[in-house]
N, C-alpha and C positions, 0 to 999 in steps of 0.2 A: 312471416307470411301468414293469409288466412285461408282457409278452405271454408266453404260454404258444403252442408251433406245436407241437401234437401228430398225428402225421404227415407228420413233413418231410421227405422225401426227395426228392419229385418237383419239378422244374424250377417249379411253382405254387409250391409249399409253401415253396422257398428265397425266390422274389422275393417273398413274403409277410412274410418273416422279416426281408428287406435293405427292405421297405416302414417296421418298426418301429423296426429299427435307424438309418437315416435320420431319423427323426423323433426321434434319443434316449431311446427304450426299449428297456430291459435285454429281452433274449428267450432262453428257454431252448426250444431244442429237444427234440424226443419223439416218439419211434416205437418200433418193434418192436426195437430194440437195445439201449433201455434201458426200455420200459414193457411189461409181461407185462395184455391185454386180457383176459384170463380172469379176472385177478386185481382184488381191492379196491382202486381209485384212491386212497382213505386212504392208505392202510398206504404208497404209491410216492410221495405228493405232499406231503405234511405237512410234509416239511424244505424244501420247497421254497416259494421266497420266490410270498406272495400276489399272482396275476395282477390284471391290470385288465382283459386283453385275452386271448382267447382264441382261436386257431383250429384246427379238426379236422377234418383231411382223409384220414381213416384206409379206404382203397379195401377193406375186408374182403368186398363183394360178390363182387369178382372169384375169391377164395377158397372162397365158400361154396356156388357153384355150379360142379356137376363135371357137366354133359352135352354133349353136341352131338345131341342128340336133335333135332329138328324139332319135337317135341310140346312141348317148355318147361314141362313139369308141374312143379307147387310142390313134389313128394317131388324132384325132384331139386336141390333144396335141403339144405345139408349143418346143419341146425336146430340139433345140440349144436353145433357151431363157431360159428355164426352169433351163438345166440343169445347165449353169453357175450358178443359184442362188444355189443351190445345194452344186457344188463347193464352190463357198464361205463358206457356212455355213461349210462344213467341214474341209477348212483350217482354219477359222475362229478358230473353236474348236482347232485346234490344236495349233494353235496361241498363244490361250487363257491357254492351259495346261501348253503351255513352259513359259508364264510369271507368272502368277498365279494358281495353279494347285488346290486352295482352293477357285476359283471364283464362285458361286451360279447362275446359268446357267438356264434360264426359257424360253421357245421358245412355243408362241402361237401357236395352232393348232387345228384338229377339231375332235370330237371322230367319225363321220361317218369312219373312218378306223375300226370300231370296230363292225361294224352293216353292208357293203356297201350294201349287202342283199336287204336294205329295199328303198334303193335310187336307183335303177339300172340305173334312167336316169342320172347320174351325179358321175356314174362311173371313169372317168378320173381324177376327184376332188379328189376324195376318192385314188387312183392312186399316184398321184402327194402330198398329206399330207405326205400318209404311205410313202414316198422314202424320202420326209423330217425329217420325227420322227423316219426310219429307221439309219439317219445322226446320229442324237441326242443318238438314243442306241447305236451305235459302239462307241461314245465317255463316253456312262455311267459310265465305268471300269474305268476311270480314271478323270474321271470332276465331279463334283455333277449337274447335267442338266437332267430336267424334264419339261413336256409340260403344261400346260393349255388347258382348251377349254372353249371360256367364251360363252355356247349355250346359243339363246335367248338375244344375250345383245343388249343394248340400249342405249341411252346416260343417261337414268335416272339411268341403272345400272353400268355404267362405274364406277363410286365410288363405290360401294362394290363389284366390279371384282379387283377392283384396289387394296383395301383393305386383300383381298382375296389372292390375286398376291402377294405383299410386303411380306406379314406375313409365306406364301408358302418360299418364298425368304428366307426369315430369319430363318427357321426352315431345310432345306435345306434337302427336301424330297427326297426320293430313286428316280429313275427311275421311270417315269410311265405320266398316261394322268389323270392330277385332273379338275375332272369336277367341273367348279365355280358356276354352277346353283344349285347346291348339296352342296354347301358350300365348296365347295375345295375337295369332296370326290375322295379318288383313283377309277379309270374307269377299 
C-alpha cells in the first residue's frame, strides 16, 4: 500500500510518515520543494504510484495573513496566494477520486472554526481553515477525507498525534474534525 505525506516537513508530518513506514507502506513525501500549490495536482502526480493513504498538512494560513493589526479584518488576507492553495486542494480531491475513489484522505486543520467567538483577534485564521475544511466537505460525498486538529502539539507530542493520525487513517472515519488532544474524539 502507498501513502502520499504531502506537507512533510514538520516534526508531525515525519512521525506520520515513520507511522506508514512501520506498518510496511511505501510513502512518498511532498511539499514546497518538489510540489508547486498554484499549479495542476494532474500534470505533478500522475507518474506517481496510486495512494491508498493520504495526508496534507500544508500550513499556507500562516503565509496568507501579513498583519498584526489588532482589528484581524478579512482584507488582510492575502486572497490571490491563498486562494490558489485552495484550488489545489480541490482538484487535488478530484484527482484523487478519479484514480482512487477508496483513498483515506486526512487534511490537518484547526478546530477554532468551531468556537471563532472566542478568538475574535484572529478572525481571518479562522476564515481561511473553514474555506479549507469547507474544500474537504464538498468532496466528503464521495472520498472518505476527514480533518485532524493536533491542538496543543509539540514535538514531544508529535508521536502520539501521529499515532492517533495513522490508526484515524485506517479506520477511515465519517466526515468531521477529530480532535487529537481528546484522543481522536469527533469535534
Amino acid at each position: 500500500m502507498t501513502a502520499w505525506v504531502i506537507g512533510s516537513s514538520s516534526v508531525y508530518s515525519q512521525a506520520v510518515s515513520k507511522q506508514f513506514e512501520l506498518a510496511g507502506h511505501s510513502v512518498t513525501q511532498m511539499g514546497r520543494a518538489n510540489l508547486q500549490y498554484g499549479a495542476t495536482p494532474r500534470a505533478q502526480l500522475e507518474r506517481r504510484e496510486t495512494p491508498d493513504f493520504v495526508f496534507i498538512n500544508i500550513n499556507a494560513e500562516d503565509t496568507a495573513y501579513h498583519s498584526t493589526d489588532k482589528r484581524a479584518l478579512p482584507s488582510h488576507i492575502d486572497w490571490c496566494s491563498y486562494s490558489r492553495v485552495l484550488d489545489f486542494k480541490h482538484l487535488l480531491y478530484e484527482y484523487l477520486w478519479e484514480i482512487n475513489p477508496e483513498v483515506s484522505i486526512c487534511e490537518v486543520t484547526s478546530s477554532i472554526t468551531q468556537w471563532p467567538h472566542k478568538f475574535p483577534n484572529i478572525m481571518p485564521y479562522s476564515i481561511m481553515r473553514s474555506a479549507s475544511q469547507t474544500i474537504g466537505a464538498t468532496h466528503s460525498d464521495k472520498l472518505n477525507i476527514f480533518s485532524v486538529c493536533p491542538n496543543g502539539i509539540t514535538d514531544e507530542l508529535s508521536q502520539q498525534y501521529a499515532e492517533l493520525t495513522y490508526n484515524l487513517m485506517r479506520n477511515k472515519p465519517e466526515w468531521g474534525i477529530y480532535n487529537l488532544a481528546s484522543g481522536g474524539e469527533r469535534i
